[in-house]
Structures are given as structure tokens and as C-alpha cells.
N, C-alpha and C positions, 0 to 999 in steps of 0.2 A: 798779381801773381801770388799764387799759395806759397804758403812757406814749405822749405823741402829741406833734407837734411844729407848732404854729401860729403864724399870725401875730399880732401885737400891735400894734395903731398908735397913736400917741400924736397926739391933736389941740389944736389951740389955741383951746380955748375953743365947740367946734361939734360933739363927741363926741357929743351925745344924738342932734345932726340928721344926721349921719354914717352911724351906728349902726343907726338907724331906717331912714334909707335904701337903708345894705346891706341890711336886714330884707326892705323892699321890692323887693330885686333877686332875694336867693335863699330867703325864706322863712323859717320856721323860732321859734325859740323867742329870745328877746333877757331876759336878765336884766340890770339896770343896777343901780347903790347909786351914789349922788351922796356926797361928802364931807359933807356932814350926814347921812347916813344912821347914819354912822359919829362923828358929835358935833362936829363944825365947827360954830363955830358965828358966822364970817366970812360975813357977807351973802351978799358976793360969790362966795366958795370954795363954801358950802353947796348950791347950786344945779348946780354941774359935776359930773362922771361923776369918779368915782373909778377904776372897775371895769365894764366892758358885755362881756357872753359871750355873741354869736351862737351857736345851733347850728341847724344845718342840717337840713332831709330828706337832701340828698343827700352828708349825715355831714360838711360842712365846719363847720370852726368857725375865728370872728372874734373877736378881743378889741380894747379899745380905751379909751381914757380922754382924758380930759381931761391936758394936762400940770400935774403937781403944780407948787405953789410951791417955789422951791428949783432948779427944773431948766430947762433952755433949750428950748425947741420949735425945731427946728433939719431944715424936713421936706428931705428930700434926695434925689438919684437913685441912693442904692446899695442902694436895695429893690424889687424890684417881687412883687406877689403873681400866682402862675399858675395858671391855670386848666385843667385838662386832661382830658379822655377822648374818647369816639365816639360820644357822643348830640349830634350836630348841632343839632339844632333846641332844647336845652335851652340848649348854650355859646351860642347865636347869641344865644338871651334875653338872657341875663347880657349878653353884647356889648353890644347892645343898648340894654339898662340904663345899664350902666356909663359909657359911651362917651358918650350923651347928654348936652346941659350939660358934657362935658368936652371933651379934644382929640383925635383921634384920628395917635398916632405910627408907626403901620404896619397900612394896612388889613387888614382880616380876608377875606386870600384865598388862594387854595392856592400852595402855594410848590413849589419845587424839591426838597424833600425830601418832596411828595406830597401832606402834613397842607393843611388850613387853618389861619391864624397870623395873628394881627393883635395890635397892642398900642397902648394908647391912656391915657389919664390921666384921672380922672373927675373932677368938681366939686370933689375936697377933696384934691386933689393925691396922688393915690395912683396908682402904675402898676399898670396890669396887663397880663399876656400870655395871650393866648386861643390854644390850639391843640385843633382837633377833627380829631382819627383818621383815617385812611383808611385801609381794609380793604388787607392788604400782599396 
């Protein structure tokens, strides 16, 4: 396998509903293992996402979990996930998707350098940046 370099988000406690949800924005294959899968056996803990691996048709891949015990869930503004190419009508989906139930921080409309660009925060506090292509 090549080496590839994704995102990974870490959520508090809503990983499965997340997960599923990017499922539903871009499709694709979603394997998850809960902390009991793996022998927890904490009521509480056994039921949360250890591990969830989107992969995509359109070759993206998402990771994401549950925050372990042990560690701070601390979500913040020095990530955002980007979206990017020249199929219009696919990114405007995701747009779409994503945007809905969340906030929208810079509408998706063509800008000074040509592209179309919007970027907005969905449901689970996650950024993201939409840019679709424009033929130079």
C-alpha cells in the first residue's frame, strides 16, 4: 500500500453519528470497532468508536474516533478539512451536505482568483473549505 496522508478527527462521545453522517455526504465503505470490540469491558467505553475508516468512490478517506479515556477532547480552529477539484456539481453536494445544520463562514461563490470557494462548519464542529476549479 502507498503511503497517503488523511484526516483523523477525534470526537466526544458522537463518533458513530459523525461518521455515518460523512457516510452519507460522500458515500463509500465505513468500517468502525467500538472499544469493546477490542475487550472493554466499561459499559460506558464499550459502546464508543475506537477506530471508524471512511473510504470513498471518489478515493477520500476519513478516520475518526471516539476520544479515548486518558486524553482531552479539545476541538479547535487550527484544522480544517479541503475539498478540492472541477466537478462542480459533485463539490456543490458535499456543500451542500456539509453546510446544512451547520454554519456557513464564507459562502461558496467564485472569488477573485476565479475558483468557486466557500467554507462553512458542519453539525460536529468540523471546518471545511470547498474550492471547485475553473477552467484557466
Amino acid at each position: 500500500m502507498p503511503s497517503r496522508l488523511n484526516p483523523y478527527i477525534s470526537f466526544d462521545g458522537n463518533a458513530r453519528e459523525a461518521m455515518e453522517f460523512y457516510q452519507g455526504v460522500f458515500g463509500g465503505e465505513l468500517a468502525m470497532n467500538t472499544f469493546g470490540d477490542f475487550g472493554t469491558v466499561d459499559d460506558d467505553l464499550a459502546s464508543k468508536v475506537m477506530h471508524a475508516m471512511l473510504e470513498t468512490p471518489s478515493g477520500f478517506t476519513l478516520m475518526g474516533s471516539d476520544t479515548a479515556p486518558g486524553f482531552e477532547h479539545n476541538p479547535g480552529n487550527n484544522i480544517t478539512i479541503s475539498l478540492s477539484g472541477d466537478d462542480g456539481d459533485e463539490l456543490r453536494g458535499y456543500w451542500d451536505q456539509l453546510s446544512e445544520s451547520g454554519s456557513v463562514t464564507m459562502p461558496l461563490e467564485k472569488q477573485m482568483w476565479g475558483d468557486e470557494f466557500g467554507q462553512c462548519v458542519d453539525r460536529y464542529g468540523i471546518a471545511w473549505m470547498v474550492n471547485i476549479g475553473q477552467p484557466r
